[in-house]
C-alpha positions as CSV (number, residue, x, y, z in Angstrom):
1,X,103.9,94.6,125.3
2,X,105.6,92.9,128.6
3,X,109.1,91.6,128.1
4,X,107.6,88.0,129.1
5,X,105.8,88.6,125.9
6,X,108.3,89.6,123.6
7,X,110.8,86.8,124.7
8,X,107.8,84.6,124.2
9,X,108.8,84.2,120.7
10,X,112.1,82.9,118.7
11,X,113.0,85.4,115.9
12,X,115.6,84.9,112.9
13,X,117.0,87.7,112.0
14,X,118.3,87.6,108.1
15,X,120.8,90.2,106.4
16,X,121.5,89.2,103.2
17,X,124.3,91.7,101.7
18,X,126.6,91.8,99.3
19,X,130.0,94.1,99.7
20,X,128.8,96.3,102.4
21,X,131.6,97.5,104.5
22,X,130.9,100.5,104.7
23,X,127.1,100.0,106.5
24,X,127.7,96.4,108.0
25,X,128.6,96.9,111.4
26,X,126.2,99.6,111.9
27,X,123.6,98.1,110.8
28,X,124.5,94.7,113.2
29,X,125.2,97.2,116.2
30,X,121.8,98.8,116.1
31,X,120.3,95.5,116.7
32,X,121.9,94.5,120.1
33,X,119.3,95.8,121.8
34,X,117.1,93.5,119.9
35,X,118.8,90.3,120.6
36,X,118.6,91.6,124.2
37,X,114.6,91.7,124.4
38,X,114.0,89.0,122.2
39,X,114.9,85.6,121.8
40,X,116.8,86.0,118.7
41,X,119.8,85.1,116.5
42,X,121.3,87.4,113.4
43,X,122.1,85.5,110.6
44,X,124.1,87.8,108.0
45,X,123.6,85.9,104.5
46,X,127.1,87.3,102.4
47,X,127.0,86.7,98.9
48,X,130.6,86.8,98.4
49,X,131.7,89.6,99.2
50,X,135.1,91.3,98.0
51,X,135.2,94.4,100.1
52,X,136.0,93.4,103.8
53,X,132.7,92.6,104.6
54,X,132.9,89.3,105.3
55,X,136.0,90.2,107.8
56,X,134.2,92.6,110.0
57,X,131.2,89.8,110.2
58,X,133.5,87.4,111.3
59,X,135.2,89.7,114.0
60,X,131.6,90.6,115.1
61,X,131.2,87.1,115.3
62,X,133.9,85.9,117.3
63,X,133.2,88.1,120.0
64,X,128.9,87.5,119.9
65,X,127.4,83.9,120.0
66,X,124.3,85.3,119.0
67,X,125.4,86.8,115.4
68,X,127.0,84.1,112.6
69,X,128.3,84.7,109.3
70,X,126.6,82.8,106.6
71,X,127.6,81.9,103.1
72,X,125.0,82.7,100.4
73,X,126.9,81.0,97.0
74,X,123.9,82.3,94.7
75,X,124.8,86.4,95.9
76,X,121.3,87.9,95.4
77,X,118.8,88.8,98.4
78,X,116.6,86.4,98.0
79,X,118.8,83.1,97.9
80,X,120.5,84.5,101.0
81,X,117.0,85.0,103.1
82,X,116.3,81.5,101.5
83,X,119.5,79.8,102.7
84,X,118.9,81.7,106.1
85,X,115.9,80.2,106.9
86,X,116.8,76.6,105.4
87,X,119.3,76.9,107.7
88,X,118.7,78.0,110.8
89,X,114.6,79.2,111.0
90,X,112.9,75.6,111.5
91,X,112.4,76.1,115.3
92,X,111.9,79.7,115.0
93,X,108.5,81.7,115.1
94,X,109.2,84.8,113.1
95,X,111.6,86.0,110.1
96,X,113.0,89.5,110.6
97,X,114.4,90.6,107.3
98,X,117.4,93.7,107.5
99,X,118.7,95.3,104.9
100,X,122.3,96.1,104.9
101,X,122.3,99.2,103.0
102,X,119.8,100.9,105.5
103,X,119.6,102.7,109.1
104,X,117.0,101.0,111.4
105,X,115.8,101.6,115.0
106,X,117.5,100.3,118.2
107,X,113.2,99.1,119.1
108,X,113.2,98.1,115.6
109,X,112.6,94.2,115.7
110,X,111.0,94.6,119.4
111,X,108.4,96.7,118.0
112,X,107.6,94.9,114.8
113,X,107.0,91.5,117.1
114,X,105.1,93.2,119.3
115,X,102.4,94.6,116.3
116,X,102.6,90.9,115.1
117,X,101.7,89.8,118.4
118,X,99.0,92.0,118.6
119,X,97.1,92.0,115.3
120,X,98.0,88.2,114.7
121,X,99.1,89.3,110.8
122,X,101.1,87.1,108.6
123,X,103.4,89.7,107.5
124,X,104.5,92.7,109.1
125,X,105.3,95.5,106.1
126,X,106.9,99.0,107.3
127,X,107.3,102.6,105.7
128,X,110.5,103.7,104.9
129,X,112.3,107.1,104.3
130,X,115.5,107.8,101.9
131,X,118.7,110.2,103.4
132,X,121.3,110.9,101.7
133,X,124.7,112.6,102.0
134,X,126.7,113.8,99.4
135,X,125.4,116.2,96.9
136,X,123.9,113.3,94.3
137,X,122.8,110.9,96.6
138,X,120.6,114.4,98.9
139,X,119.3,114.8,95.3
140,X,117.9,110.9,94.8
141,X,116.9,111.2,98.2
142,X,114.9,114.2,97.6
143,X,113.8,112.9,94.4
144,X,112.5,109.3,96.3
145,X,111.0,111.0,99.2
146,X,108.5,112.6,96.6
147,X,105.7,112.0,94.4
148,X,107.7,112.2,91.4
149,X,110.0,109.5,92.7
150,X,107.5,107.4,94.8
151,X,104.4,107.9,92.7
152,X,102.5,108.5,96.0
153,X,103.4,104.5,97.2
154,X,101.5,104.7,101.2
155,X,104.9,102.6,102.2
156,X,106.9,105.8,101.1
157,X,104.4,108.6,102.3
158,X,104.1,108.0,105.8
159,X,100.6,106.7,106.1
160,X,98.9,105.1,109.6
161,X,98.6,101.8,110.0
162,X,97.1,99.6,107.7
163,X,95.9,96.2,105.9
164,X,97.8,96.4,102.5
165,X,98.6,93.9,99.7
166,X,102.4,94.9,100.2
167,X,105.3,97.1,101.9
168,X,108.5,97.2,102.5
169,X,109.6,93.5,103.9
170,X,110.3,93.6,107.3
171,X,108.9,90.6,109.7
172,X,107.0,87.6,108.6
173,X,106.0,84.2,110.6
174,X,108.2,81.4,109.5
175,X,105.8,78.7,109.2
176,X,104.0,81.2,106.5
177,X,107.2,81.5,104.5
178,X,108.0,78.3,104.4
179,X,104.5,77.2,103.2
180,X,104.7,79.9,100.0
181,X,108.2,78.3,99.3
182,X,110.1,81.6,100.4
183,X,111.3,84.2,97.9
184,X,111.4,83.1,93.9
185,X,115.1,83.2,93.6
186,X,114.4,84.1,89.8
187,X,114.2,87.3,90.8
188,X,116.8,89.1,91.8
189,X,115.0,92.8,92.2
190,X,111.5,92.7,93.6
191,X,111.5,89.5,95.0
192,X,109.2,91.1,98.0
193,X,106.4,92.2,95.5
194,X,106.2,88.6,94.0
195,X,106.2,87.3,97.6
196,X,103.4,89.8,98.2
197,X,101.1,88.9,95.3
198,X,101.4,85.3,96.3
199,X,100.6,85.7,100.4
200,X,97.4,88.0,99.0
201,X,96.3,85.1,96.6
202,X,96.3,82.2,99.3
203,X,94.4,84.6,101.8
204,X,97.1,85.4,104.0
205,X,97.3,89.1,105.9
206,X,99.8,92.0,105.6
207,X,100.3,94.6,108.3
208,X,101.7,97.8,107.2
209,X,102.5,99.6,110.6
210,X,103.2,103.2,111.3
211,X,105.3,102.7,114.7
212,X,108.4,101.9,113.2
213,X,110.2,102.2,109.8
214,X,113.8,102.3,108.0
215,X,115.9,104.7,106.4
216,X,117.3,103.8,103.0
217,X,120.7,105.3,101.3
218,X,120.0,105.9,98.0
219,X,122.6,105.0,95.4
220,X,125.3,108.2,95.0
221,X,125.8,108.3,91.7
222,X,123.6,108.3,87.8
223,X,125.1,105.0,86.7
224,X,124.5,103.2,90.1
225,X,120.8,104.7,90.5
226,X,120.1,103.6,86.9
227,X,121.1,100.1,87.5
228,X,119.4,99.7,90.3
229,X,116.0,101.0,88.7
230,X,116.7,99.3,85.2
231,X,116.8,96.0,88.2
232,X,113.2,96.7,89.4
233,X,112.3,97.4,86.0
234,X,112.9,93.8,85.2
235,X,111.8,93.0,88.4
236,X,107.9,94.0,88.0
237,X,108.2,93.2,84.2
238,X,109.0,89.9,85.8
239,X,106.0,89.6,88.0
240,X,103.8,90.8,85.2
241,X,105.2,88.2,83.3
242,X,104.9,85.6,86.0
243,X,101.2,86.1,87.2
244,X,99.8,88.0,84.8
245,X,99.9,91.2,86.9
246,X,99.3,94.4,85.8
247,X,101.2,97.3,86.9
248,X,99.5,99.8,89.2
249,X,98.4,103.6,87.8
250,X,100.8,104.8,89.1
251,X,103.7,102.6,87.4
252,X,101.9,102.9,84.3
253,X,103.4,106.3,83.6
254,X,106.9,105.9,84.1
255,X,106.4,102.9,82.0
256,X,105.7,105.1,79.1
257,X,109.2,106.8,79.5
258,X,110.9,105.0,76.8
259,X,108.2,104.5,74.6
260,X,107.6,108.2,74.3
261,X,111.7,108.7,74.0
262,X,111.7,106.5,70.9
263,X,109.1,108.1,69.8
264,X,110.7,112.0,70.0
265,X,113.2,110.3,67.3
266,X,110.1,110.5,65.0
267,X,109.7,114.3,64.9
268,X,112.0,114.5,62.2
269,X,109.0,113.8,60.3
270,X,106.0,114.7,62.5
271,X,106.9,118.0,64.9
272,X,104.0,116.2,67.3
273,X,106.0,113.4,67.9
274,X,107.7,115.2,70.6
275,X,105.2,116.4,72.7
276,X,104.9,113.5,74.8
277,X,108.3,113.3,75.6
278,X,108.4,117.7,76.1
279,X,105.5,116.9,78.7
280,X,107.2,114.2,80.1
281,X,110.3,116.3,80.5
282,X,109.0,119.5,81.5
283,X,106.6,118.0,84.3
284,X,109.8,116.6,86.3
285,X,111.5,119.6,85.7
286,X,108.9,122.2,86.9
287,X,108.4,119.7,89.7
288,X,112.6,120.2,90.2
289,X,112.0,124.0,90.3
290,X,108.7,123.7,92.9
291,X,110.8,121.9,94.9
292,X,113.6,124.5,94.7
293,X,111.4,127.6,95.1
294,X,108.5,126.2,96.9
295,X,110.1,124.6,99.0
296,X,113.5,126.0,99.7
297,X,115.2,123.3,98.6
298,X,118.3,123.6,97.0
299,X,118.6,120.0,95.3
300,X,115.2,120.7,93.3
301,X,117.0,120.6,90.1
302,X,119.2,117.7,90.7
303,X,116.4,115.7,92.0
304,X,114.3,116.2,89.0
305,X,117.2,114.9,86.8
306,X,117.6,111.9,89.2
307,X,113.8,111.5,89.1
308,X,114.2,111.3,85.2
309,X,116.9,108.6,85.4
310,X,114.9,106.6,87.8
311,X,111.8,106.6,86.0
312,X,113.6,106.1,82.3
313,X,115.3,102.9,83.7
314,X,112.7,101.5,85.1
315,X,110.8,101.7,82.1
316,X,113.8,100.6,80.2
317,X,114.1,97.4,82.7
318,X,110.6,96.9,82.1
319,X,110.2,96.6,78.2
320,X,113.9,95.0,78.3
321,X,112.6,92.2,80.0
322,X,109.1,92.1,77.9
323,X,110.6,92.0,74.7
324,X,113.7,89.3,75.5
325,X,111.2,86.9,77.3
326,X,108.1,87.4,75.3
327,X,105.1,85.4,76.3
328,X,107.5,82.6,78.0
329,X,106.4,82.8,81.8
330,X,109.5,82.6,83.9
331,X,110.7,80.1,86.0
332,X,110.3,80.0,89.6
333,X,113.6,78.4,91.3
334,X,111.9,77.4,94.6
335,X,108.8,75.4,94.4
336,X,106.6,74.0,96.8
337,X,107.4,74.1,101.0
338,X,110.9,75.0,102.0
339,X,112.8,72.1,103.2
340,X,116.3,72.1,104.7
């Protein structure tokens, strides 16, 4: 792809965040060499943040035309790409979405235009790899990275390019968002699944390519990494709820996590009860002790505990949200085209 090509295009590129200090100007300096190869502009969307964030942004700002500071009064990820591209996207080709609490590529946005440019997709989706640092958050990382954590997702496995119904959120032509409405700001975990299910029903095409991807950093801590799971629990609950759509094999078993927990209670009068929950149990931790002995991993064990967190809030999230909405569909905040 010739320069003359990638600067053929405008590009908005959105980072909603919320209280990220410690990753902000990192994650804005890695994409200079973006906004010098494209025709671009960073928008960071801050939902009120308390932590400095919004003070680095606006020295970053002062001393770069090209990146401005953007009030999201709503806080979650979705209102601020929303308000983003309200904003400032109507004359712009392509959305480039950034997550805050991540480590991207200096070719990142380059390359993502360019596989746009060259397969013509709607939506470009992109793998994406968990590091951690301390000793928890090496253990979530661990436990995310695999199977156990992942449940064999292809955007979390490193697969080659592909046509898929959905992957991590990274580019994504304006006009196309526009026209589904942008993100549901009813949800405020999964938003990009939702997205997903509704560019796949009105016949639009998602790109999942294998020449670029992100790295995540995992939560570094049990409550934290609950919450955040016991989030996409609700999340997908959400979407179920919503469309009518079922969750994949592969979520189905996690799902069963609390179910089967409750049910261990009733062993006090049926020794079988447990089982389910033993099995359940004793298949994350062997997996913990492969990883450990197999695999020379030292963080085996820890992973497998984090692996059980994650998978018991999810499932948590999940039947939360079931039960306290019941057969009432939710709402959907944003309807119809986007309009500024």
């Amino acid at each position: 792809m010739t320069a003359e090509q990638l600067k053929s295009v405008r590009c908005l590129i959105v980072i909603p965040c919320l209280n990220e200090a410690g990753h902000i100007e990192t994650v804005i300096g890695n994409l200079h060499k973006a906004l010098a190869d494209l025709d671009a502009r960073i928008i960071v969307a801050d939902g009120g943040s308390t932590d400095g964030t919004r003070d680095i942004v606006q020295r970053i700002e002062r001393g770069n035309p090209k990146v401005t500071l953007l009030a999201n009064p709503k806080r979650i990820q979705s209102a601020g790409v929303n308000v983003a591209v309200a904003t400032y996207g109507l004359d712009c080709d392509y959305l480039i979405r950034i997550d805050a609490h991540g480590g991207y590529p200096e070719d990142y946005c380059q390359t993502l235009v360019a596989d746009a440019l060259a397969t013509g997709a709607d939506s470009v989706v992109v793998g994406m790899r968990t590091v951690g640092f301390g000793l928890f958050q090496k253990a979530a990382a661990l436990a995310q990275n695999s199977r156990l954590g992942n449940g064999g997702s292809r955007h979390r496995i490193g697969a080659a390019s592909h046509w898929t119904d959905h992957g991590h959120h990274a580019l994504m032509k304006i006009a196309v968002f526009r026209k589904m409405g942008g993100y549901d700001e009813a949800f405020n975990h999964n938003e990009d699944a939702e997205l997903d299910y509704r560019l796949n029903q009105a016949g639009y095409c998602i790109w999942m390519t294998d020449k670029t991807s992100m790295v995540y950093y995992p939560r570094t801590n049990p409550v934290s990494l609950y919450q955040q799971y016991f989030g996409y629990g609700r999340g997908r609950a959400r979407n179920f709820l919503k469309h009518r759509s079922w969750p994949s094999i592969r979520q189905m078993i996690p799902l069963s996590v609390v179910p089967v927990t409750i049910g261990a209670a009733l062993a006090v009068f049926n020794a079988a009860a447990v089982v389910p929950f033993a099995l359940w149990a004793a298949a994350c931790l062997g997996y913990g002790a492969w990883l450990a002995i197999g695999e020379r991993n030292p963080h085996g064990p820890l992973a497998a505990v984090s692996a059980m967190v994650m998978h018991f809030a999810w499932s948590a999230g999940f039947w939360r949200e079931v039960i306290a909405t019941g057969n009432r569909v939710p709402t959907r905040a944003t309807g119809g085209e986007m309009s500024r």
